[in-house]
C-alpha positions as CSV (number, residue, x, y, z in Angstrom):
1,X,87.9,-84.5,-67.4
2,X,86.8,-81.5,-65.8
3,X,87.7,-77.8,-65.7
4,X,90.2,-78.2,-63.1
5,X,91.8,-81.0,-64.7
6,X,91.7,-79.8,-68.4
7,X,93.2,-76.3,-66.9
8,X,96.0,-78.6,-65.5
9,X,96.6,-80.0,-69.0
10,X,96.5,-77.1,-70.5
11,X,99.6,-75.9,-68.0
12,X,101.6,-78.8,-69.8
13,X,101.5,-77.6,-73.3
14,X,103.0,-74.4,-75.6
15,X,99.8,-74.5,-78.1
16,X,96.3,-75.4,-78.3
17,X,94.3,-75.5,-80.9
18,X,90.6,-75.9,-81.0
19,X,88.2,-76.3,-83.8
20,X,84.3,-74.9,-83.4
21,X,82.6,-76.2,-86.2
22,X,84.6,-74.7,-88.7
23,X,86.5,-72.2,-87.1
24,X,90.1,-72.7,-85.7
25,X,91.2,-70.9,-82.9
26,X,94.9,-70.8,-81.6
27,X,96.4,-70.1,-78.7
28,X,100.3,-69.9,-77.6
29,X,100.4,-69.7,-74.3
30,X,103.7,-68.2,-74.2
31,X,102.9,-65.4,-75.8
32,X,98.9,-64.7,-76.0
33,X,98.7,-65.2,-72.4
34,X,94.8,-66.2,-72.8
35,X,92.8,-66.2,-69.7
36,X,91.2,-69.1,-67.9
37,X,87.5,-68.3,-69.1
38,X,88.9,-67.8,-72.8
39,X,90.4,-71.5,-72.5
40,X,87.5,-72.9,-71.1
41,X,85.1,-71.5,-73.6
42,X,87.4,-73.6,-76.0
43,X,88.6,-76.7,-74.0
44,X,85.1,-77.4,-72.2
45,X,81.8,-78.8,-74.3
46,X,78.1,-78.6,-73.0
47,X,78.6,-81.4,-70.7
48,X,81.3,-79.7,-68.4
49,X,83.9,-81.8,-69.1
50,X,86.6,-81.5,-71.9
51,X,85.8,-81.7,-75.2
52,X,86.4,-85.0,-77.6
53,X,88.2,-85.4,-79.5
54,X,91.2,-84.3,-77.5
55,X,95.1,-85.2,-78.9
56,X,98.5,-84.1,-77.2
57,X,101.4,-84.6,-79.4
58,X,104.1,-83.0,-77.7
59,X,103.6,-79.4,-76.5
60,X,100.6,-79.2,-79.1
61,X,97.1,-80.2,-77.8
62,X,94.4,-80.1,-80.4
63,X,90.7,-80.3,-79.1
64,X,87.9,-81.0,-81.4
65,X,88.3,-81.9,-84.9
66,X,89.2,-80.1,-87.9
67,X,91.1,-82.2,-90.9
68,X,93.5,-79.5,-91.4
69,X,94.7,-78.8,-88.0
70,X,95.1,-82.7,-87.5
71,X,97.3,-83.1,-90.7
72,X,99.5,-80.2,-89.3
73,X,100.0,-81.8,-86.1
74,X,99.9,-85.1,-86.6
75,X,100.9,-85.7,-90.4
């Protein structure tokens, strides 16, 4: 999936949440109204398309992997 597409995903959810190594990062798009370059530096890896693993539970879409963030969500 690429940039266009992921953006288009993102358009269907109230949360993402993306783990970099070990680093969260969260965004509510209702309220930190984060701009298409800052979701793309999260939602797209070095290969230009989005990054796996990807998981959408709901309005919560979790990209990359992080234990913690998956036992939130998904638990």
């Amino acid at each position: 999936m690429g940039p266009d597409a992921a953006l288009k995903l993102a358009q269907d959810v109230s949360e993402i949440i993306a783990a970099k190594g070990k680093k969260v990062v969260r965004f509510r798009l209702d309220k930190d109204k984060p701009s298409r370059e800052d979701l793309l530096a999260v939602m797209i890896g070095p290969s230009g398309n989005l990054r796996a693993p990807t998981v959408r539970k709901g309005k919560k879409l979790l990209i990359g992997y992080e234990p913690g963030a998956y036992e939130e969500v998904l638990g």
